[in-house]
C-alpha positions as CSV (number, residue, x, y, z in Angstrom):
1,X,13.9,-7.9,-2.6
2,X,13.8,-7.0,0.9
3,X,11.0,-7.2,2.9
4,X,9.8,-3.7,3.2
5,X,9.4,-3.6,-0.6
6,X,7.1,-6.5,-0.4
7,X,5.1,-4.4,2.1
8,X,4.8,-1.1,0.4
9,X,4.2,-3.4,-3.1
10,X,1.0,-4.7,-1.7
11,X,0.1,-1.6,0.5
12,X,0.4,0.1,-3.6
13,X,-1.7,-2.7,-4.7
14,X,-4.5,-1.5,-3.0
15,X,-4.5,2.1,-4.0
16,X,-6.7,1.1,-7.2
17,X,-9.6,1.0,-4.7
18,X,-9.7,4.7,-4.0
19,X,-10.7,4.8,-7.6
20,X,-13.6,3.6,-7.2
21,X,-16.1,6.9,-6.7
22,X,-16.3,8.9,-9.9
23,X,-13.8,11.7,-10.7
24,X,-16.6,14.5,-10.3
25,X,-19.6,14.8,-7.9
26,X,-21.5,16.1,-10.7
27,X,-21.7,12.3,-12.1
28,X,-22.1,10.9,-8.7
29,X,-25.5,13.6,-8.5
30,X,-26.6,12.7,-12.1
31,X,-26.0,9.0,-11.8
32,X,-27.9,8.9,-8.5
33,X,-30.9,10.6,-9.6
34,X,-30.9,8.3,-13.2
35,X,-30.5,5.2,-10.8
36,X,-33.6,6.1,-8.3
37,X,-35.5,6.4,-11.0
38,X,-35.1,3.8,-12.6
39,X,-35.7,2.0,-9.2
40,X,-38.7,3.7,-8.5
41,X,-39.8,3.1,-12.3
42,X,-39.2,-1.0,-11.3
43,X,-40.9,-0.4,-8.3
44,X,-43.8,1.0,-9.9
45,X,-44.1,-1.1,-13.1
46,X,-42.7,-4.6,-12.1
47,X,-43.5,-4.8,-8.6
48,X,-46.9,-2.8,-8.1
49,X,-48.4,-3.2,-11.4
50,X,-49.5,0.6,-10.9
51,X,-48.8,3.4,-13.0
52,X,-48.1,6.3,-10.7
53,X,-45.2,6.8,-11.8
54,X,-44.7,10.3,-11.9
55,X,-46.1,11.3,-8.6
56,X,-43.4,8.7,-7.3
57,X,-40.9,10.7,-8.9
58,X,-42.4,14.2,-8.1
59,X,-41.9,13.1,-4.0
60,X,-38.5,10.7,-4.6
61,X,-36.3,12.9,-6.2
62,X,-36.9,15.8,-3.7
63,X,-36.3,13.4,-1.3
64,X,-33.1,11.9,-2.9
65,X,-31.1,15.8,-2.9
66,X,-32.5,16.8,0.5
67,X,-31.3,13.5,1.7
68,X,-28.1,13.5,0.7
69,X,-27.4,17.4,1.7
70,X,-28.4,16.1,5.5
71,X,-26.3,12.7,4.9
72,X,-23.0,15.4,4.6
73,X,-23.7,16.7,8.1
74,X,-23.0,13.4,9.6
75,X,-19.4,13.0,7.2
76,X,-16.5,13.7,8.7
77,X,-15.6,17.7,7.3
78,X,-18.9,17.8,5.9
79,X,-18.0,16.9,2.3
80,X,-21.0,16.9,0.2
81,X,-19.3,14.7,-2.5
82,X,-18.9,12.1,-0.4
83,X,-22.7,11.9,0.2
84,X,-23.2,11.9,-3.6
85,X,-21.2,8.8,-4.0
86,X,-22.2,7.2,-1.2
87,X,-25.6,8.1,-2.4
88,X,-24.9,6.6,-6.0
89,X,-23.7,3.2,-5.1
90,X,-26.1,2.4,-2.3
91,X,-29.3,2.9,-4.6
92,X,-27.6,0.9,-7.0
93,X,-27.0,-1.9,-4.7
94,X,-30.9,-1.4,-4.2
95,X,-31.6,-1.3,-7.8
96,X,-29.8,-4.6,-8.2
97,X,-31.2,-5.9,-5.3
98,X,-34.8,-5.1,-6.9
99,X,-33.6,-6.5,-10.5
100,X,-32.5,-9.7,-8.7
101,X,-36.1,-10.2,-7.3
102,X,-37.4,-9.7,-10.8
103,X,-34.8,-12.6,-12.2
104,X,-36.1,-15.1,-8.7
105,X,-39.5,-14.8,-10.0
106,X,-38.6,-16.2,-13.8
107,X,-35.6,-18.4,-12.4
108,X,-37.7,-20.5,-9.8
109,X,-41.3,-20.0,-11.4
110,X,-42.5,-18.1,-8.3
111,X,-46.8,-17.1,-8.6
112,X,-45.9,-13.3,-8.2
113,X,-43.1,-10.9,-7.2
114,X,-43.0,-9.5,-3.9
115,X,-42.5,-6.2,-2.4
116,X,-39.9,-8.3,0.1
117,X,-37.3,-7.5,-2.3
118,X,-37.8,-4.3,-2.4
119,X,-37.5,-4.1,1.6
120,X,-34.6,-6.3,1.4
121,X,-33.1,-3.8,-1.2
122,X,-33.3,-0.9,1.5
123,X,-31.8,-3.0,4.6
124,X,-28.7,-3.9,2.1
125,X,-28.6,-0.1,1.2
126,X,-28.7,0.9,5.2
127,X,-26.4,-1.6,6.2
128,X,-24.0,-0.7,3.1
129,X,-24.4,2.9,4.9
130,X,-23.1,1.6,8.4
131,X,-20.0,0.1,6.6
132,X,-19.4,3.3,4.4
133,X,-19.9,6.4,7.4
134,X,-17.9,4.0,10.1
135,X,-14.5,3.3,7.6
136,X,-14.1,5.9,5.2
137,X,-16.6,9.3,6.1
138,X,-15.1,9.0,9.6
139,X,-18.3,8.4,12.2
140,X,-18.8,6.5,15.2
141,X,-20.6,3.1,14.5
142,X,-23.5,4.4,17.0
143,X,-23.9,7.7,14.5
144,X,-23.9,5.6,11.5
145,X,-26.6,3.6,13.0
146,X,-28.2,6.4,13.7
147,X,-28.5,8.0,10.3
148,X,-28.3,4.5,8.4
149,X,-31.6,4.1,7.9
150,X,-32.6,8.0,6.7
151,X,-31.8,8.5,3.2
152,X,-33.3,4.4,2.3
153,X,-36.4,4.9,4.9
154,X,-37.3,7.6,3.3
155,X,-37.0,6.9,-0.2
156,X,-38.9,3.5,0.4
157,X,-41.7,5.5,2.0
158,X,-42.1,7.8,-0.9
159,X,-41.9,5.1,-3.6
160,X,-44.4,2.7,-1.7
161,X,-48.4,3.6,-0.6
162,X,-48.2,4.3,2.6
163,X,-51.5,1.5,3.0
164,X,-48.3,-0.9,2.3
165,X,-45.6,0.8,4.6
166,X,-46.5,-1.5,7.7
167,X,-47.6,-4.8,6.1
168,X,-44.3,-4.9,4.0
169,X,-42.1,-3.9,7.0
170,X,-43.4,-6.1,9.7
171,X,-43.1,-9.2,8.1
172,X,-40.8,-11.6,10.1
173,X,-38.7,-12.8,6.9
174,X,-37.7,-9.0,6.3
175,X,-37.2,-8.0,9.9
176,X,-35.2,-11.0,10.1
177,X,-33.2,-10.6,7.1
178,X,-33.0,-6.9,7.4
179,X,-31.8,-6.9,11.0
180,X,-28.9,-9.6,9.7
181,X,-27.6,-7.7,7.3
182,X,-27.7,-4.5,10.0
183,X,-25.6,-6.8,12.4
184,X,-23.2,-8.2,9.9
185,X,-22.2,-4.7,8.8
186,X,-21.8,-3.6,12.4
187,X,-20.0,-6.8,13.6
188,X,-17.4,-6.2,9.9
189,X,-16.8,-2.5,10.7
190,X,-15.6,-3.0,14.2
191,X,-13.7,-6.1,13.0
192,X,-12.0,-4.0,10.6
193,X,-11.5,-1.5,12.4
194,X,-9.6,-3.3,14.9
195,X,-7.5,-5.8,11.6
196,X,-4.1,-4.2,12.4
197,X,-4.6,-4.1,17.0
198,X,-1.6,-4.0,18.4
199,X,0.4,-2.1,16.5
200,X,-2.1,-0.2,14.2
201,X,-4.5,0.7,16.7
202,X,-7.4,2.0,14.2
203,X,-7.5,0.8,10.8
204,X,-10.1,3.3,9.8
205,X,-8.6,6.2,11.7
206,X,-5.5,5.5,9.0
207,X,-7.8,5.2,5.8
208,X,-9.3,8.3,7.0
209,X,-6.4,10.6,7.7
210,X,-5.2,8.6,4.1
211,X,-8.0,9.7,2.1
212,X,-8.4,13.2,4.2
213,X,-4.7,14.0,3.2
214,X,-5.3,13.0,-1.0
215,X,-8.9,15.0,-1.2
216,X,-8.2,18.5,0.9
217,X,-4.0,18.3,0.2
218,X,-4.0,18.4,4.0
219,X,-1.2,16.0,5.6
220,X,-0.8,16.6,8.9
221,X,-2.9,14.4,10.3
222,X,-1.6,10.8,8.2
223,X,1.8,12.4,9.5
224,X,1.2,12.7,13.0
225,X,0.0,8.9,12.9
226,X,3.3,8.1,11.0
227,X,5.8,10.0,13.0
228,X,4.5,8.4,15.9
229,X,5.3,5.2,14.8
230,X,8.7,6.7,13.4
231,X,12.1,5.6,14.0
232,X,15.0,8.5,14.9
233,X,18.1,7.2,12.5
234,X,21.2,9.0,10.9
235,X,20.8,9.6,7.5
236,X,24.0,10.9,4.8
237,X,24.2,12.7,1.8
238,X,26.4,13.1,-0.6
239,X,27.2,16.0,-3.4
240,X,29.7,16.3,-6.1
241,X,29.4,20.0,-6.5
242,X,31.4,22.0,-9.4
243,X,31.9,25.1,-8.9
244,X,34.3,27.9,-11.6
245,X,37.1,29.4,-10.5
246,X,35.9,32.4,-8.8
247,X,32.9,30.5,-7.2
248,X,30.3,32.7,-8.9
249,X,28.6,29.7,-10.2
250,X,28.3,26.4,-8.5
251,X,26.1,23.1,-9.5
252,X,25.8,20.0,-7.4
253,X,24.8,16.2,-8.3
254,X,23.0,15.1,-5.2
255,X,22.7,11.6,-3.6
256,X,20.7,11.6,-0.6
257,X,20.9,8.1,1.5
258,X,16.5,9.5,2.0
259,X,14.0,7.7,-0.5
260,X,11.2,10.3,-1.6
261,X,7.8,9.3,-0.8
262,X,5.4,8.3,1.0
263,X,2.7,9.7,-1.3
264,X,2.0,13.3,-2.0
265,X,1.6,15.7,-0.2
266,X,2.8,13.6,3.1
267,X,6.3,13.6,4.5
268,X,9.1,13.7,2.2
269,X,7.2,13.1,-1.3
270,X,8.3,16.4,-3.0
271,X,12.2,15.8,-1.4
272,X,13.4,16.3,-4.6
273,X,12.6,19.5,-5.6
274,X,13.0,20.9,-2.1
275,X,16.5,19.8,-2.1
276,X,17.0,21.4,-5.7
277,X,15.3,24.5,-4.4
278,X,17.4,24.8,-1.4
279,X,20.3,24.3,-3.8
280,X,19.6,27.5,-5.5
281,X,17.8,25.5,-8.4
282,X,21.0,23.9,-9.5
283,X,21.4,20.7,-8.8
284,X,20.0,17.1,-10.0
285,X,18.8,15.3,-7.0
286,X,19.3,11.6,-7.9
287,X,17.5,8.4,-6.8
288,X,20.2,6.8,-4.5
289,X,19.8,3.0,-3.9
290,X,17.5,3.1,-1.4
291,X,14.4,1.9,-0.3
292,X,10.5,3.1,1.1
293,X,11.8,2.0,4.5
294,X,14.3,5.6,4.6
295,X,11.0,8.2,3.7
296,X,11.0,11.3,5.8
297,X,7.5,10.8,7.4
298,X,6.7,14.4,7.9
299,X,7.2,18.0,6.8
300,X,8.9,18.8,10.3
301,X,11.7,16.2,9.7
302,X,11.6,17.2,6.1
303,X,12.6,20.6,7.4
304,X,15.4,19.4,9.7
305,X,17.1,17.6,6.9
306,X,16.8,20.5,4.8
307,X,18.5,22.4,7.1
308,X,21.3,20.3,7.4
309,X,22.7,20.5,4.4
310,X,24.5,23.5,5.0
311,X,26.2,21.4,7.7
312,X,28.7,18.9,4.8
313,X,32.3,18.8,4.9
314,X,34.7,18.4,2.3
315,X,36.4,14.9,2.2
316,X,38.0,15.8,-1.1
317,X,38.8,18.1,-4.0
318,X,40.6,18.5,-7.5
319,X,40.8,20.5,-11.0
320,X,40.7,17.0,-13.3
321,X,38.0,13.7,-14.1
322,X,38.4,11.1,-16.6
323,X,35.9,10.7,-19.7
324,X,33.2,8.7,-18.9
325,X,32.4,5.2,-19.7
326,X,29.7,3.4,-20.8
327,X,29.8,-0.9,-19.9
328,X,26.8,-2.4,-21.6
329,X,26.1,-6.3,-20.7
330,X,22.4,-7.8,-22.0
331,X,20.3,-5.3,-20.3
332,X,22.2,-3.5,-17.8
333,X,24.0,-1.1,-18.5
334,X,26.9,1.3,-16.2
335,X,28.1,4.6,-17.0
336,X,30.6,5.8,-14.7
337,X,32.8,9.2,-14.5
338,X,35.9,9.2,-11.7
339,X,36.6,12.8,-9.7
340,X,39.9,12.2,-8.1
341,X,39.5,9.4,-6.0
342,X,35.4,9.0,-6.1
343,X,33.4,7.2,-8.9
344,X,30.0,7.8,-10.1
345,X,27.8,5.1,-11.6
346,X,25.0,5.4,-13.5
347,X,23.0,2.2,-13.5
348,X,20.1,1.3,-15.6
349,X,18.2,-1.6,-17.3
350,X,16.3,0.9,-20.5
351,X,14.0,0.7,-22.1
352,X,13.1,-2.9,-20.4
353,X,13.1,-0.9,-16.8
354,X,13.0,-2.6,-13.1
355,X,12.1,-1.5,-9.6
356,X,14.6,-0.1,-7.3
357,X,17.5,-1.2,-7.5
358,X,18.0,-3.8,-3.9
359,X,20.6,-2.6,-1.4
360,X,22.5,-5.7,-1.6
361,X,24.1,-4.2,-5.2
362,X,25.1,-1.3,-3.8
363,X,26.8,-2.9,-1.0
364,X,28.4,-5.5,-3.7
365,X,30.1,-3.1,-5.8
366,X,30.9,-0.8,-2.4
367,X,33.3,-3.9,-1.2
368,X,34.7,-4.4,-4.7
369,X,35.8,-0.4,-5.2
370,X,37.1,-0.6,-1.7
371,X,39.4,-3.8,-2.9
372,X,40.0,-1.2,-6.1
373,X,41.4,1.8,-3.2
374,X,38.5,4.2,-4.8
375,X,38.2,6.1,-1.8
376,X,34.1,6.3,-2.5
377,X,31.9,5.5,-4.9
378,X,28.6,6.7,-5.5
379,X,25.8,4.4,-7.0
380,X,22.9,6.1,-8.9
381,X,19.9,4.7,-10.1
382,X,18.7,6.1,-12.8
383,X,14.9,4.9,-12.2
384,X,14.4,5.9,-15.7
385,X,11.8,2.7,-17.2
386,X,9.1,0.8,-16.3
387,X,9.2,-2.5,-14.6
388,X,9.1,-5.2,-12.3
389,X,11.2,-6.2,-9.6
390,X,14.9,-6.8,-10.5
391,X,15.8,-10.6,-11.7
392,X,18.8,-12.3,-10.6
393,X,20.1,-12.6,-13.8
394,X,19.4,-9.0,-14.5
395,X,20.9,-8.3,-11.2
396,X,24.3,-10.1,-11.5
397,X,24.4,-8.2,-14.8
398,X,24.5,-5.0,-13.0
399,X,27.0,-5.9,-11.0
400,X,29.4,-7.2,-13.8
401,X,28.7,-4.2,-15.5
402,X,29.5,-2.0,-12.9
403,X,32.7,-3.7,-11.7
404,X,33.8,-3.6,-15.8
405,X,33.3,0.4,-15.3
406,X,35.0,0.5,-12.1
407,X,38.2,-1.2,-13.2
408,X,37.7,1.1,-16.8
409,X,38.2,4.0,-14.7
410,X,41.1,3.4,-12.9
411,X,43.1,2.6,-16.4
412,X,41.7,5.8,-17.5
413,X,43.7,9.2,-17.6
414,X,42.8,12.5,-15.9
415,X,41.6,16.0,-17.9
416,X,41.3,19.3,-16.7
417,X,37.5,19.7,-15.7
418,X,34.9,21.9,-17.3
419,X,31.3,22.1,-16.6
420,X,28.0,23.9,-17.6
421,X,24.4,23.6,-16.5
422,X,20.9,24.9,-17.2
423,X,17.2,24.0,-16.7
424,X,13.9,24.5,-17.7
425,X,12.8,27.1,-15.5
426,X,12.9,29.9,-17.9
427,X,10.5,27.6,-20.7
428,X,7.2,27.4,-18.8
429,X,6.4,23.5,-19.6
430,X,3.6,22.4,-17.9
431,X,3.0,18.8,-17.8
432,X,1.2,16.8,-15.3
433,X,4.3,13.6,-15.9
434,X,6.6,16.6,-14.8
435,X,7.2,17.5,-11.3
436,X,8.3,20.9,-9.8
437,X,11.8,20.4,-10.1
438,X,11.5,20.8,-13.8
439,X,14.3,18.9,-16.2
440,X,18.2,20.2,-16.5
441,X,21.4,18.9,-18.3
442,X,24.8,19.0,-17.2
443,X,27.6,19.3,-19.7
444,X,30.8,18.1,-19.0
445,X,33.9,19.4,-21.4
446,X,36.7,16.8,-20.9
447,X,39.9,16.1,-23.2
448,X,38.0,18.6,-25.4
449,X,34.9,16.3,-25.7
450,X,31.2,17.1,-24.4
451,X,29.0,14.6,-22.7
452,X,25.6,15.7,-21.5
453,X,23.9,14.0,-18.5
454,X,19.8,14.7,-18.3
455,X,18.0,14.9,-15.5
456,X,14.1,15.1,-14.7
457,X,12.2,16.1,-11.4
458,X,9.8,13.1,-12.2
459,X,8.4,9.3,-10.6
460,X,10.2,7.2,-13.4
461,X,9.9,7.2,-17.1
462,X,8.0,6.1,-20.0
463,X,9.8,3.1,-21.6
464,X,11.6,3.8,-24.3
465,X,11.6,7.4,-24.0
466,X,15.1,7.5,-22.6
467,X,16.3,6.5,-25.5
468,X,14.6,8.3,-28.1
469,X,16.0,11.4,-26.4
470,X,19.8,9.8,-27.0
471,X,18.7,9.1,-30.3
472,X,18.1,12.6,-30.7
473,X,21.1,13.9,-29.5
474,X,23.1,11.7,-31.1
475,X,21.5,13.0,-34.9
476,X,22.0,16.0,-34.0
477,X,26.1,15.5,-32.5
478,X,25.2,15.4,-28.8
479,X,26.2,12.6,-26.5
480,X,23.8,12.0,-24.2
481,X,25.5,9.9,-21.3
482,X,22.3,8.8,-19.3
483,X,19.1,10.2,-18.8
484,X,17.6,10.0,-14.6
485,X,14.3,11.0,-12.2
486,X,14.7,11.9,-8.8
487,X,11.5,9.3,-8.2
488,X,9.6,12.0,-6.7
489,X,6.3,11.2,-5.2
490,X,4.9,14.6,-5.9
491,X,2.0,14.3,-7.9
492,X,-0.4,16.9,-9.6
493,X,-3.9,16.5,-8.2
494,X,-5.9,13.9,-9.8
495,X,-4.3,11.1,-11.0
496,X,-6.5,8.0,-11.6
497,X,-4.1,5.0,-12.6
498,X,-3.0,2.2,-10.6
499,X,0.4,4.0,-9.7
500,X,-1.2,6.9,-8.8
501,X,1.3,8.7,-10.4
502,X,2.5,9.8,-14.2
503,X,5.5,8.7,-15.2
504,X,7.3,11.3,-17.5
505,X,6.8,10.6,-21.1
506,X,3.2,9.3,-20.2
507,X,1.4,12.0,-20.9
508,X,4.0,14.7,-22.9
509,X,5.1,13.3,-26.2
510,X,8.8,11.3,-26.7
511,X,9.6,14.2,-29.5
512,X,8.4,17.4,-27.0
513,X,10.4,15.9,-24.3
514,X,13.8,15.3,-26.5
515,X,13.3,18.6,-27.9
516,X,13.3,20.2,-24.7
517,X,16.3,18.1,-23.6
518,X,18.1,19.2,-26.3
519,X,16.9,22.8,-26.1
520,X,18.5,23.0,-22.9
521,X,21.7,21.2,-23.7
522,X,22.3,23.8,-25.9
523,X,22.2,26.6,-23.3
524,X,24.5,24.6,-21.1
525,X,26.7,24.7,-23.6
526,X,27.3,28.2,-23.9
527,X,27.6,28.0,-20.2
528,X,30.9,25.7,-20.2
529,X,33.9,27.5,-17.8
530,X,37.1,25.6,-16.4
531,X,35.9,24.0,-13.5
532,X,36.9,22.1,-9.8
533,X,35.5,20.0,-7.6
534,X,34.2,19.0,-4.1
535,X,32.9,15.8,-2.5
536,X,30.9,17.2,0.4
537,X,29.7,14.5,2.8
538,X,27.0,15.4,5.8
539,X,24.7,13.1,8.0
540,X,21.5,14.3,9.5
541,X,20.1,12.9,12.6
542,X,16.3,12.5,11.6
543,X,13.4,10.2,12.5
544,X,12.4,8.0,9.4
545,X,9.5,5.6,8.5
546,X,11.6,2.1,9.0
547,X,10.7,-1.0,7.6
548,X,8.4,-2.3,10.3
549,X,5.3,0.6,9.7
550,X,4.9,-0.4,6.2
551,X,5.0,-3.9,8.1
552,X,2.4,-3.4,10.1
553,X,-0.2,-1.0,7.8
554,X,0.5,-4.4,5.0
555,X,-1.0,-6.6,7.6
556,X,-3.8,-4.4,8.8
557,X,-4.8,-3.6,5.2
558,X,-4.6,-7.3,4.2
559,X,-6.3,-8.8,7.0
560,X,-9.2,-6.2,6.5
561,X,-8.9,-7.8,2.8
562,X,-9.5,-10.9,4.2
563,X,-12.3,-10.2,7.1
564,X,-14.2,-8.4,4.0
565,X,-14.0,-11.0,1.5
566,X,-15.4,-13.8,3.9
567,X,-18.3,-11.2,5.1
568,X,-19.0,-10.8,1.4
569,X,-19.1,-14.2,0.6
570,X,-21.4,-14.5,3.9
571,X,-23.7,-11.9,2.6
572,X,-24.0,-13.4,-0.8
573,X,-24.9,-16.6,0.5
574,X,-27.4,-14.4,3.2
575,X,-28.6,-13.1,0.0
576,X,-29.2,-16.2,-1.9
577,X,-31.2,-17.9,0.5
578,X,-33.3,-14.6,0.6
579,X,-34.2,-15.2,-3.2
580,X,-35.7,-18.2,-2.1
């Protein structure tokens, strides 16, 4: 695995914490309102012995919603959401804070239970605020000590007698313990902030323009911090396009040397279906064996590589393919068709899936056709399962499987070609593991037999799916050759997973999807004419991403990992000797 794959594996890791704050800002306003209530009812009952409890409520709550509209002032775009969860977790660190005090008293047989905790509660909650407005809601570190202490000053002054505002607050232990929690959160957010220095300049400023780009669809900002650290490198495409007779109707099998992603909507992540779109909607855009390392980083480069497709050149031509073949050895498994002079293969471990495939394959069997005289051979990957990084063993099996198809084709004879294609875009499936692009099927007619290849505009593929659509096909006297994604990072707004991402047959049913499959196989049928071919090569001169940004936002990420665990664990022993 090559190193930029261990860099964008563990930048991925961390995209679980953007989970975190709740889907709607209707919970994060319900829950906040249940959880300062609940504090003031503690407050009230456990701490004062009183029983004023609704007055407390009648001036906290008020307090809480005004509070929380001012607090989205002082966030970066004003986002009012943002000051509900913010809101939400901070009272309930203060809330456990108070509980904690309550469990001190029974734990080490203290006479009574302080207000301290309470006070100590509302520092924790004003220097959780600091950390909160300086990394993610985008203020200075002198504005977020300037609005820290508003939303847990004034709660505390509205759930305590004011006869008790000044004795509680000017004890030494609080001001002491306070004013270190303050400084910790201070001293951690410019720490943080400065994790990735020299080559990540701001570590917020990239969380920022991350999270800005996922909640408002708005990119340009992530991309013009990418781009700048972007590499200008020549990228090449390839197309086997088929075309009838009289050129009236043309489809193309795409293999572009670009990797879609980063994450939607930034860069190249829809690169699929904006090749497919600029291809007149007829075309499978396959996932070629490369890596994170090759994304587009911004729609401007995406723009000049879409434009340059027009630009190919033929490098060769003919009437005739062989029938395909199939090389199956343990779990990989090659299916390769030969057009003139230039293979296809088809690789794929399904149902037991893998990761991308590594570039050290491709470049394997590339030296071994050469030694064969294919003049090219193109290497798909069908991304089409779930998994893990590829294992040697699994690996080697590849490659044996794909030289065993190599040397199958050149022992194979030549047939008059005849193709037909059609999609989904007249059948209006919506399906949030289903990107733009839709799904299509291309038929190739060959010594008088059909084989069907399926394609879906998707980020990978339920295991098992793939072959419960074969299955399908095959019952109903279809031969399904191979089912592929393009491994586009587009993404339908809203996905809460660790991938970030639906992977298709996730969320629409294994029958629904082979129904469709075969649904459209059928219309390509009817669509079969005698047929030639063109290999059209092209290279584009574009900037991409490059192995060294995901690099250096790895390290920047995991060393602010690392700073915040050994504040936490600082704070929690802070916090324990408070208790005391």
């Amino acid at each position: 695995m090559t190193e930029s794959h261990d860099d964008v594996s563990q930048i991925q890791k961390r995209y679980s914490l953007t989970l975190l704050n709740p889907s709607s800002y209707y919970t994060s306003l319900i829950f906040s309102i249940a959880v300062v209530s609940v504090l003031v009812a503690v407050s009230v009952f456990a701490y004062r012995q009183s029983d004023d409890i609704l007055f407390r409520l009648a001036l906290v709550i008020p307090i809480l919603l005004v509070t929380q509209r001012i607090d989205a002032f002082f966030i970066r775009n004003k986002e009012y959401s943002k000051a509900l969860h913010m809101s939400l977790f901070g009272n309930a660190l203060w809330l456990l804070t108070a509980f904690a005090g309550i469990l001190s008293v029974f734990v080490l047989s203290k006479p009574e239970l302080h207000l301290f905790y309470i006070t100590e509660g509302m520092f924790l909650f004003a220097s959780f605020r600091i950390g909160i407005f300086t990394t993610t809601l985008g203020a200075s570190l002198k504005k977020a000590w300037l609005v820290c202490l508003l939303q847990p000053l004034a709660l505390f002054f509205a759930m305590i007698p004011s006869e008790l505002w000044i004795p509680t607050l000017s004890e030494p232990w609080v001001l002491v313990i306070g004013g270190a929690f303050l400084a910790i959160s201070s001293i951690w957010s410019r720490w943080t902030d400065r994790a990735g220095l020299p080559n990540v300049k701001s570590t917020h400023q990239l969380v920022q323009a991350y999270l800005f780009s996922l909640s408002k669809n708005d990119p340009s900002e992530v991309e013009s911090i990418i781009e700048e650290q972007s590499k200008p490198s020549k990228v090449s495409t390839t197309q086997i396009k088929f075309h009838t007779k009289d050129k009236d109707v043309d489809f193309r099998i795409v293999l572009p040397d670009i990797h879609p992603g980063p994450f939607h909507p930034v860069g190249g992540s829809n690169i699929p279906y904006l090749i497919y779109k600029n291809l007149d909607s007829s075309a499978m855009v396959m996932h070629s064996i490369s890596d994170h390392s090759l994304n587009l980083p911004s729609r401007t480069e995406v723009n000049n590589y879409l434009q340059s497709l027009s630009a190919g050149s033929v490098i060769n031509e003919g009437l005739t393919s062989t029938e395909p073949v199939t090389i199956q050895i343990n779990k990989a498994r090659a299916v390769g068709i030969l057009f003139g002079k230039t293979a296809i293969l088809f690789l794929s471990l399904s149902p037991h899936g893998m990761e991308d495939i590594p570039l050290h394959i491709k470049n394997e069997i590339e030296r071994f056709s050469k030694n064969r005289n294919f003049e090219k051979t193109l290497i798909v990957d069908c991304h089409n399962a779930m998994g893990k990084e590829i294992s040697q063993v699994d690996g080697e099996d590849l490659l044996t499987a794909s030289k065993s198809a190599l040397d199958a084709l050149k022992a194979k004879e030549t047939y008059p070609l005849e193709f037909g294609y059609a999609n989904s875009s007249d059948m209006n499936i919506e399906a949030k593991d289903l990107a733009m692009g839709g799904i299509g099927i291309l038929c190739l007619q060959i010594n008088n037999k059909k084989y069907f290849l399926g394609w879906a505009d998707a980020n990978n593929m339920e295991n098992g799916v793939r072959e419960d659509v074969v299955k399908h096909f095959s019952n109903n006297g279809y031969e399904l050759l191979e089912l592929c994604t393009s491994d586009t990072h587009y993404t339908t707004m809203g996905v809460r997973n660790r991938n970030g991402y639906y992977q298709f047959g996730f969320i629409s049913k294994a029958t629904d999807v082979a129904n469709w499959f075969l649904d459209i196989a059928k219309k390509a049928e009817k669509n079969i004419q005698p047929a030639s071919f063109e290999i059209i090569e092209h290279e584009t001169d574009v900037k991409v991403m490059g192995p060294t940004i995901y690099r250096d936002y790895s390290r920047a990420i995991d060393r602010s990992m690392k700073i915040t665990k050994a504040v936490l664990l600082g704070c929690i022993g802070l916090f324990l000797v408070s208790m005391l």
